[in-house]
NUVO-812308 format. One record per residue (C-alpha): residue in three letters; y, z, x. Coordinates in steps of 0.2 Angstrom, whole numbers, plus 5000, padded with zeros to 4 digits. Layout:
N
ALAYZX...
end
This chain:
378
UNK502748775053UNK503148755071UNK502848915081UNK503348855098UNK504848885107UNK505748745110UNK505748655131UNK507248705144UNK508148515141UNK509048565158UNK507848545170UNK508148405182UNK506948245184UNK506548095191UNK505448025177UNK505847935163UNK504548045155UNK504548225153UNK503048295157UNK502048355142UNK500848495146UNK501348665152UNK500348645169UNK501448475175UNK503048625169UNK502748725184UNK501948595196UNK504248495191UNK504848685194UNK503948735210UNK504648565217UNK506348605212UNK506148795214UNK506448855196UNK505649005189UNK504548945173UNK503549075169UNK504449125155UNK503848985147UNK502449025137UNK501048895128UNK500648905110UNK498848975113UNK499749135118UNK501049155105UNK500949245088UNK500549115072UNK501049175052UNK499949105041UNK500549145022UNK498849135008UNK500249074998UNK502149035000UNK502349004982UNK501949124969UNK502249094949UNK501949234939UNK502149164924UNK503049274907UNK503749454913UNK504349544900UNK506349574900UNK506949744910UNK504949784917UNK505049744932UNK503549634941UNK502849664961UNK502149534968UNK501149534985UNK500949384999UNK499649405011UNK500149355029UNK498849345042UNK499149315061UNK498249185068UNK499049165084UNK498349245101UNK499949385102UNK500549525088UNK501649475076UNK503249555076UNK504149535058UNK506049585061UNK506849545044UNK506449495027UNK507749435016UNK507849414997UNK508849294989UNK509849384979UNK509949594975UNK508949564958UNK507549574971UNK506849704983UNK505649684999UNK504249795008UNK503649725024UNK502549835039UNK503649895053UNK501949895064UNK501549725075UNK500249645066UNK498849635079UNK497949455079UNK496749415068UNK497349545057UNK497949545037UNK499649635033UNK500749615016UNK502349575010UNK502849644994UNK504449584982UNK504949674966UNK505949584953UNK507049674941UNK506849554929UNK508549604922UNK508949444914UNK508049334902UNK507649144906UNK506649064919UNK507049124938UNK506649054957UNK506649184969UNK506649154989UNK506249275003UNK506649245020UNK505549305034UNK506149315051UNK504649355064UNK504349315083UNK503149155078UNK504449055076UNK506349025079UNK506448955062UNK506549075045UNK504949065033UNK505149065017UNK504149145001UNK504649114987UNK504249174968UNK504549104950UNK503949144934UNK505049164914UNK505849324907UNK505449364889UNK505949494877UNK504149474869UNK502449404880UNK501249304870UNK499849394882UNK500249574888UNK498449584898UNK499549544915UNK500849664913UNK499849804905UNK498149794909UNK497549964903UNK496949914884UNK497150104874UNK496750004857UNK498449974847UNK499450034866UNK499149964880UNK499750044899UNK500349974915UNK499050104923UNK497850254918UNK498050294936UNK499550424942UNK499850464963UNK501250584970UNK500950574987UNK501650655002UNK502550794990UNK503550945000UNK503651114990UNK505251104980UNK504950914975UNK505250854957UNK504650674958UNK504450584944UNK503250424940UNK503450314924UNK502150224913UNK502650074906UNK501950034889UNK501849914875UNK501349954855UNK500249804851UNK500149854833UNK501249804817UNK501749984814UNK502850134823UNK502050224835UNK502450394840UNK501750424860UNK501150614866UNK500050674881UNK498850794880UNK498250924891UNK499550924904UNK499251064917UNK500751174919UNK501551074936UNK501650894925UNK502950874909UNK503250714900UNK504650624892UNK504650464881UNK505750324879UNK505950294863UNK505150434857UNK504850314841UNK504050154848UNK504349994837UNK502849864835UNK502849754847UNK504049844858UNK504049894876UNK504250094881UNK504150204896UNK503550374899UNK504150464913UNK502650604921UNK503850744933UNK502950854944UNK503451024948UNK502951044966UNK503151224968UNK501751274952UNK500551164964UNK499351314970UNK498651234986UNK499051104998UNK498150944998UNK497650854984UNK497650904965UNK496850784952UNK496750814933UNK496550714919UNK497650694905UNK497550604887UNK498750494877UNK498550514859UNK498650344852UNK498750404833UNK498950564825UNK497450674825UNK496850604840UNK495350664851UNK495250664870UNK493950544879UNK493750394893UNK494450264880UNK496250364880UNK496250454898UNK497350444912UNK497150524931UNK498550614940UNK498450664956UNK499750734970UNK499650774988UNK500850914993UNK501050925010UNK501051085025UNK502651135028UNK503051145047UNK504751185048UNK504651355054UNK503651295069UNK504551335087UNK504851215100UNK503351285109UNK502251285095UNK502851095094UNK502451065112UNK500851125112UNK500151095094UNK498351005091UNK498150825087UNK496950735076UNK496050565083UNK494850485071UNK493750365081UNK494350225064UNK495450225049UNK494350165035UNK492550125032UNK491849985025UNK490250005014UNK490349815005UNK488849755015UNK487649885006UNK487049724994UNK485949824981UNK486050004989UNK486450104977UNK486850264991UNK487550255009UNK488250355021UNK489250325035UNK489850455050UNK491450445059UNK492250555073UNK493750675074UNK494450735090UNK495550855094UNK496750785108UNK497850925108UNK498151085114UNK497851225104UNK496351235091UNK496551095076UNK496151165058UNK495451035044UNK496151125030UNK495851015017UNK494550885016UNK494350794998UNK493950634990UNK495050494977UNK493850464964UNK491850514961UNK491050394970UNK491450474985UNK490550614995UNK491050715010UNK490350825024UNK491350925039UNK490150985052UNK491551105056UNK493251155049UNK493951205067UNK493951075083UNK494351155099UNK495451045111UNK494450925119UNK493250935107UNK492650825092UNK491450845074UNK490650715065UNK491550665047UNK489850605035UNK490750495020UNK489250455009UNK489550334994UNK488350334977UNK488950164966UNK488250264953UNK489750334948UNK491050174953UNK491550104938UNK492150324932UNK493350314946UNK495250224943UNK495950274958UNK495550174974UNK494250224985UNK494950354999UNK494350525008UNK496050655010UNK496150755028UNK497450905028UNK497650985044UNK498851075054UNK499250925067UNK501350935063UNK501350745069UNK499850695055UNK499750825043UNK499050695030UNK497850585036UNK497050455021UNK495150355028UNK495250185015UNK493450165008UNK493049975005UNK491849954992
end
């Protein structure tokens, strides 16, 4: 890919030669007096380096639609600025930060087939960025099939004779009044009918089944709907729940799902003043990394949270995805100006019980950051 900008061809000389470094650029200008500075040099300019450009996927099973993520790095000296991405076609839809992309640093872009019609497919994605005059393209390719030969890719979760897409559920960023609804895709793996049913939903989850009768060998979803207002607190709620794979069946890890949601303060009767004048919440860094513990089975880690605002700032909530995580707040309240130390403390004994990734939840009564999420990597 060619990130630089291509040379003003206007600029008068008398050499058969145009200079070729930046420097002999501004010693032509200042003899004719032309401005140049403008002009930048590739050191200085953003550079979008794609892991991969072309992804195949390989069998995707007819109507279940497949994500696929590209890593884009920028390598360049400037942020990188992506303005558009475009799909090929509408069968296809894009994700792609808003933020610059600081050098250095890793983002993603994310495509979702629909895989609406069977046969092979070839998907591009344009990307338009400040690197380059010149579009990138991504593209993706893979064969839609009413049956896969290997459902491991598409439904990872093994459940015995069902297998599931993930035993992992998140509703975040729910207001009071929500009804949002995520769906399970699975498949029956077995010769025989099979009849799915949850058990043990709390009273804020129902579940509905499509088919209600699964054929062997066929694909189904189940659609999990949240009832926002029977959520008791804000902040995060996690529970477990169980798919009975035959009738008869009994509840443990082999057949267990975790469902959790995130309902959110509601600030809407805030005045203007209140506005003006509320606390802010400043965490000295957004996520931890505790992948350098080699054999350490426990570690801990301490962050700060500043309150740059103006009246006190309230943690409300301060909870953890998963068991392998552990938290301490020196203190609940923060006065303006003032800051607490946030201890995350990680015990590996307990990774391989958690399905959800990794993350410590804040709740607090900042309006502009009511939900603050800290990544863990592990």
């Amino acid at each position: 890919m060619n990130n630089r900008r291509p040379i003003d061809n206007n600029i008068p000389t008398t050499h058969s030669k145009a200079p070729t470094t930046h420097r002999h650029r501004l010693a032509l200008a200042a003899c004719l007096g032309l401005h140049l500075t403008a002009i930048p040099t590739a050191s200085a300019q953003p550079r979008m380096v794609v892991e991969a450009e072309v992804m195949n996927v390989g069998e995707v099973l007819y109507q279940q639609p497949r994500r696929i993520v590209f890593n884009i790095t920028n390598r360049g000296a400037d942020p990188l600025v992506i303005t558009s991405v475009r799909p090929s076609c509408g069968c296809t839809s894009v994700e792609w930060p808003r933020q610059a992309v600081a050098p250095g640093a890793t983002t993603e872009i994310a495509a979702t087939f629909d895989a609406q019609m069977l046969g092979s497919f070839q998907k591009e994605i344009e990307i338009y960025s400040n690197a380059s005059d010149q579009p990138t393209y991504l593209t993706m390719q893979g064969r839609v099939v009413e049956r896969a030969a290997d459902y491991t890719g598409t439904f990872p979760i093994d459940m015995g004779a069902v297998r599931l897409s993930t035993a992992a559920v998140e509703f975040d960023d729910v207001n009071r009044g929500d009804k949002p609804v995520a769906v399970i895709q699975m498949v029956n793996t077995s010769k025989g009918s099979y009849r799915p049913q949850l058990m043990h939903l709390p009273p804020y989850l129902s579940a509905a089944y499509e088919p209600e009768q699964l054929a062997g060998g066929r694909v189904g979803r189940i659609m999990l709907t949240l009832d926002s207002e029977k959520l008791k607190s804000y902040g995060l709620t996690q529970t477990t729940i169980y798919l009975a794979r035959h009738f008869g069946d009994k509840v443990s890890a082999a057949n267990e799902i975790d469902v959790s949601a995130v309902l959110l303060p509601d600030f809407s009767k805030m005045s203007i003043d209140d506005i003006m004048h509320a606390p802010k919440l400043v965490l000295s860094q957004d996520s931890l990394d505790f992948s350098t513990m080699a054999d350490k089975r426990k570690a801990t880690q301490t962050m700060l949270l500043t309150n740059q605002g103006q009246r006190p700032l309230t943690i409300q909530s301060v909870q953890v995805y998963g068991k392998v995580l552990g938290v301490s707040l020196a203190d609940r309240v923060i006065q303006p100006g003032k800051q607490v130390k946030l201890k995350v403390s990680v015990n590996r004994k307990f990774e391989k019980l958690s399905r959800s990734r990794p993350r410590v939840l804040l709740i607090s009564n900042d309006p502009q950051r009511p939900k603050t999420v800290i990544n863990v990597k592990m």
